[in-house]
N, C-alpha and C positions, 0 to 999 in steps of 0.2 A: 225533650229538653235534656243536654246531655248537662251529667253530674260527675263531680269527681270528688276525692276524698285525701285531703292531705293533711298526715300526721306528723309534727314536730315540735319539739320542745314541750312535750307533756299536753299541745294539746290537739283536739281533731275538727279540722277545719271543713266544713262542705261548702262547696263553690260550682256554681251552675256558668255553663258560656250563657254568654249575652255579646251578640254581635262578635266573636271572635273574641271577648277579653273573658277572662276568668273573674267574676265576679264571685267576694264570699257571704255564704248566705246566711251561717252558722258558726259560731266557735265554742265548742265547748272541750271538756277533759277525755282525753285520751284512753285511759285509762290502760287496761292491758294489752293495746294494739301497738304494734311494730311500727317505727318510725318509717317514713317511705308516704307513695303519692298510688292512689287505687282511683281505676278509674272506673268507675263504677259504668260510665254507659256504653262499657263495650261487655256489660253481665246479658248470658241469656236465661230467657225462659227455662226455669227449672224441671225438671223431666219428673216427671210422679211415678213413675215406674222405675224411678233407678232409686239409689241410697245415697245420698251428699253427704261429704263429710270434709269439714270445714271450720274454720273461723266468722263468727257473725263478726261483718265491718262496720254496716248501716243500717239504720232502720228509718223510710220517714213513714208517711200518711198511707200510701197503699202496698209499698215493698220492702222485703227482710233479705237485705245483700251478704251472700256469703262467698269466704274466698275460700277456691278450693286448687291446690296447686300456686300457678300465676293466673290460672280465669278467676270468673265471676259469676255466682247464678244469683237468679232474684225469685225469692217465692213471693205469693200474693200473702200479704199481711193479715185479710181475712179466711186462712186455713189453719192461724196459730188458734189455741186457745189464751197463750199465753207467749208472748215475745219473747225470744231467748236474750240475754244481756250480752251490751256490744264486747265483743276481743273473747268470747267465751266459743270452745273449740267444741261445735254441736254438730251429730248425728241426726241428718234429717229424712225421714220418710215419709209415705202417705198411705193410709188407709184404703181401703174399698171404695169409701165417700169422699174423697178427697181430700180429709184434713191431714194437719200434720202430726205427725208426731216425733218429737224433740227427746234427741238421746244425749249422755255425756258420751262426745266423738272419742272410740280407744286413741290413747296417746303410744307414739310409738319411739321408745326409748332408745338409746344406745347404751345400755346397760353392761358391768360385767359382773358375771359370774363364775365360782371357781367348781 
């Protein structure tokens, strides 16, 4: 089923195709995500041997979609202990066993100093 995620005017809409039309399935508050349309089913399978680091966009029933650049990866929702909160900029890895573990993602500033 593909899914998509469109955020505007404060708030964040998920919308599944059905037959070619974009149907919404959800509306709720946006909160600290970037206005703009994420399409979520072109996210791949998240790589457990690498490091993601990203903005969480979605979370439904079995998958936690995070943007990283302009892609999408999706972890399976049962390797959280704990679901990171949507528009929150997280560092995710995995253990030996599989699960995750959930970091605050380094912000990378354009700072000056003298």
């Amino acid at each position: 089923m593909k899914q998509r995620l469109l955020v505007m005017n404060g708030q964040r809409i998920v919308q599944t195709d059905q037959s070619g039309a974009w149907a919404n399935q959800k509306v709720d508050k946006a909160g600290a995500l970037k206005p703009g349309i994420y399409n979520l089913y072109m996210a791949k399978e998240a790589d457990k041997s690498q490091r993601h680091d990203g903005v969480i966009v979605h979370a439904d029933n079995n998958k936690i979609y995070q943007q990283i650049g302009k892609n999408f990866v999706m972890h399976s929702k049962s390797d959280f202990d704990i679901v990171p909160d949507i528009g929150s900029a997280k560092s995710i890895s995995y253990d030996a066993q599989g699960k995750a573990i959930v970091a605050q993602a380094v912000k990378l500033s354009r700072g000056r100093s003298r």
